[in-house]
N, C-alpha and C positions, 0 to 999 in steps of 0.2 A: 509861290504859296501865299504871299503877305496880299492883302488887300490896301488898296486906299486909305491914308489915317482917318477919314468919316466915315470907312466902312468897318473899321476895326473896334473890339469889343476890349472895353476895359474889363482886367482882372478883376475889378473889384465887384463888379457886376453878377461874377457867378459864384458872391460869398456864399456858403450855408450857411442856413441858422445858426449848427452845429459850434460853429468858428466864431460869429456875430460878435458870443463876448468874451471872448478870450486877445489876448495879447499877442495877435499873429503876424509872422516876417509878412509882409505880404509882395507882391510879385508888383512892378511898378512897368513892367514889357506892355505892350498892346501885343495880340496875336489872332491872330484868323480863327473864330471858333466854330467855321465848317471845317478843321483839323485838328485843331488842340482844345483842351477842356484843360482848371484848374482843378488839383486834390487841396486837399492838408493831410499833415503829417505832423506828428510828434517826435523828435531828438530822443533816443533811449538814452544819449550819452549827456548833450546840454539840456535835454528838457526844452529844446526851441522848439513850437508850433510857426512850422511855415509853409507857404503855399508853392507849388510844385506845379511844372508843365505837362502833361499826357496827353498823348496822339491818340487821337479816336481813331476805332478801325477801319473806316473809309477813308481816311488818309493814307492807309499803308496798297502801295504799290509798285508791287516787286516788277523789275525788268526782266534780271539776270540773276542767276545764280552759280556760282561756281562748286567745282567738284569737292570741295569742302567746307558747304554750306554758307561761303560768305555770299551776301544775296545786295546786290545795286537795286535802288526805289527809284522812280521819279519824285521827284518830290521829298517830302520826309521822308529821312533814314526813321523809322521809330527806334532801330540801337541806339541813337545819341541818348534817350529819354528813358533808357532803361534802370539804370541804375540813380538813384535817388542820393543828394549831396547836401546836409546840412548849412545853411549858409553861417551857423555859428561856430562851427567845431570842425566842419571838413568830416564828419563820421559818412562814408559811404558805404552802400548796401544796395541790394535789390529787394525790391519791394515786397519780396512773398518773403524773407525773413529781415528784417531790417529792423523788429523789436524781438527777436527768439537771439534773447545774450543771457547768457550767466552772469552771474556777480562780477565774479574773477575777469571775465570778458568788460563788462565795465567800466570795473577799474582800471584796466590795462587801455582801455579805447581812451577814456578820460586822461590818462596820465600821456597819450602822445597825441594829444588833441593841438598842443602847438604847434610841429613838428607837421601835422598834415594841414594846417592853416594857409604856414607859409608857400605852399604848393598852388594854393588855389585863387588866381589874378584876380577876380572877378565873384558873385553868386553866379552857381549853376543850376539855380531852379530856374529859369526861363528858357529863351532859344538859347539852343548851343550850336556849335560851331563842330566841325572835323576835330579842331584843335582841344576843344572844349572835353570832346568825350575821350581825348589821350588822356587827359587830366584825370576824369571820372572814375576810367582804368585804372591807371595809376594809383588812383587815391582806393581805391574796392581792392585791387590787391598786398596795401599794405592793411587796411582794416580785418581784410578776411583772414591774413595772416596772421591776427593777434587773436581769432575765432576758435572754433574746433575744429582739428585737421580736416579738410573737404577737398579731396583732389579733383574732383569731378567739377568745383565750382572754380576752384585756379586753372585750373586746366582752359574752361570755356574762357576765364577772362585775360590769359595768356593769348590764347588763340585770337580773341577780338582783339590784344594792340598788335597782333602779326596784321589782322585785317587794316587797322587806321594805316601799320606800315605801305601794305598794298597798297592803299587809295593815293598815300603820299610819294609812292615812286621807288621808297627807299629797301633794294632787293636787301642790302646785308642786315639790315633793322628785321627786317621782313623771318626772314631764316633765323634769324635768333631766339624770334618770339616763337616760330612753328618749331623747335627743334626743342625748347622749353616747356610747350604746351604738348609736343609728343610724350615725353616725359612724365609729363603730370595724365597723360589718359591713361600711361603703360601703368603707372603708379596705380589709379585706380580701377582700372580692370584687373591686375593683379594683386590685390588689396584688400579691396569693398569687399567683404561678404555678402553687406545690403545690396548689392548691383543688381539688379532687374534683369533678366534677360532682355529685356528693347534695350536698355543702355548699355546693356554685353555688348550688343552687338553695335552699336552706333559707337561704342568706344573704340573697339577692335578697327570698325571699319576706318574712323578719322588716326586711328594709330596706323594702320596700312597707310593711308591717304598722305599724312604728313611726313612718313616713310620718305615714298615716293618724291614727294615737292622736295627733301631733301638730299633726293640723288639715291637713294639706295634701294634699287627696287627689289631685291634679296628679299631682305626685310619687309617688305611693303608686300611682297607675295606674300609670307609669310602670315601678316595679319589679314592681309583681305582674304586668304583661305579659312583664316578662325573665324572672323565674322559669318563667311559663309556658312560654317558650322558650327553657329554658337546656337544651343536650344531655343529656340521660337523662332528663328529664324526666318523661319517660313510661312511668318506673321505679318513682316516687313517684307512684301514682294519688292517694294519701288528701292528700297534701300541693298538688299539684296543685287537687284538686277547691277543699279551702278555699283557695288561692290566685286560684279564678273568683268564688269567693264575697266575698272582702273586695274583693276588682276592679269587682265589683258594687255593694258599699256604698260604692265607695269615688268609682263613675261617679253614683252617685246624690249623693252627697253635693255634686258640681259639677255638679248639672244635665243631664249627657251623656246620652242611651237608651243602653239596656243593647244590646250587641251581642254577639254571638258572641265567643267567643276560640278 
């Protein structure tokens, strides 16, 4: 993805106005800007304005996808770039709430701002690394944990360091994070009031799914049969269909004939 250093676009290039006169970290990386573009962003917790990497969507280039939505790119993963990392406080977030904090939230993100510092080697607003977005992880699940209870969003970022374990080999990492991350979907499928029927059913379905990846397809029939009949269902054909399909691997794996759903 890098270009030649005389074909590479310095950050500072694509300042805005906006930023011009303010006091901003700024990004000192070169990166290919037929993939990455720079934001800014403001610190809710240090008040730091600094500049940030984001993959334009012609960058993204899925391969592969697995039966529980982890998806291989060529090229940029754009997950590395998902979640946004203060480079003065380590306060990480995803970028559709990353300033919706209460007071109380504040103070509490401010008062373990040290505590998530020493975690973090390096700034993570430029290129990251595999290793880079464990960190990212890491650092999003202790901040969101000092948030208001959100199991749908520990849940997902449970389930992404099962994924970083995938990429790195490591099966018992791997199962710890999916058996964690099942946990926090059963939590909020059975919890949320506010649940959407599309996330009914996408919750149910990765609660059967990681079921199954953890050996118990009992269990895994069980929820791939509620997905299948969670109201809208019938909204979501493509999610459905693979929902018959791992309910199948999943009646075979205990012996059961295959029936109808």
């Amino acid at each position: 993805m890098l270009r030649r250093p005389d074909t590479l676009a310095p950050v500072a290039q694509t300042e805005s106005p906006a930023a011009s006169d303010r006091n901003v970290v700024r990004l000192h990386d070169t990166y290919d800007d037929e993939f990455f573009f720079v934001d800014t962003v403001e610190c809710p917790i240090s008040g730091t304005v600094f500049d940030y990497l984001r993959v334009r969507t012609k960058a993204v280039r899925p391969i592969s996808r697995d039966s529980d939505f982890f998806v291989r790119y060529k090229g940029t993963d754009p997950a590395l770039y998902s979640l946004l990392v203060c480079p003065r406080c380590a306060y990480t977030s995803y970028r559709d709430d990353f300033d919706d904090l209460t007071d109380e939230e504040r103070v509490a993100l401010r008062a373990t701002a040290e505590s998530r510092v020493v975690m973090v080697p390096r700034s993570l607003c430029g290129a990251r690394t595999p290793e880079d977005n464990i960190v990212a992880t890491d650092l999003a699940l202790r901040c969101y944990g000092q948030r208001r209870p959100n199991e749908r969003r520990r849940a997902v970022l449970l389930h992404r360091r099962a994924w970083s374990e995938r990429e790195r080999g490591d099966t018992t990492a791997e199962l710890k994070y999916l058996a964690s991350a099942r946990a926090a979907y059963q939590s909020a499928f059975e919890r949320d009031a506010g649940i959407s029927d599309e996330s009914a059913v996408r919750a149910a379905y990765l609660i059967g799914e990681l079921w199954l990846r953890l050996g118990e397809p009992v269990e895994a029939s069980r929820w791939l049969e509620t997905a299948i009949r969670v109201p809208g269902a019938k909204n979501q054909s493509g999610l459905i269909r693979l929902a018959r399909e791992r309910l199948f691997d999943a009646r075979k794996a205990y012996g059961e004939p295959r029936r109808a759903s």
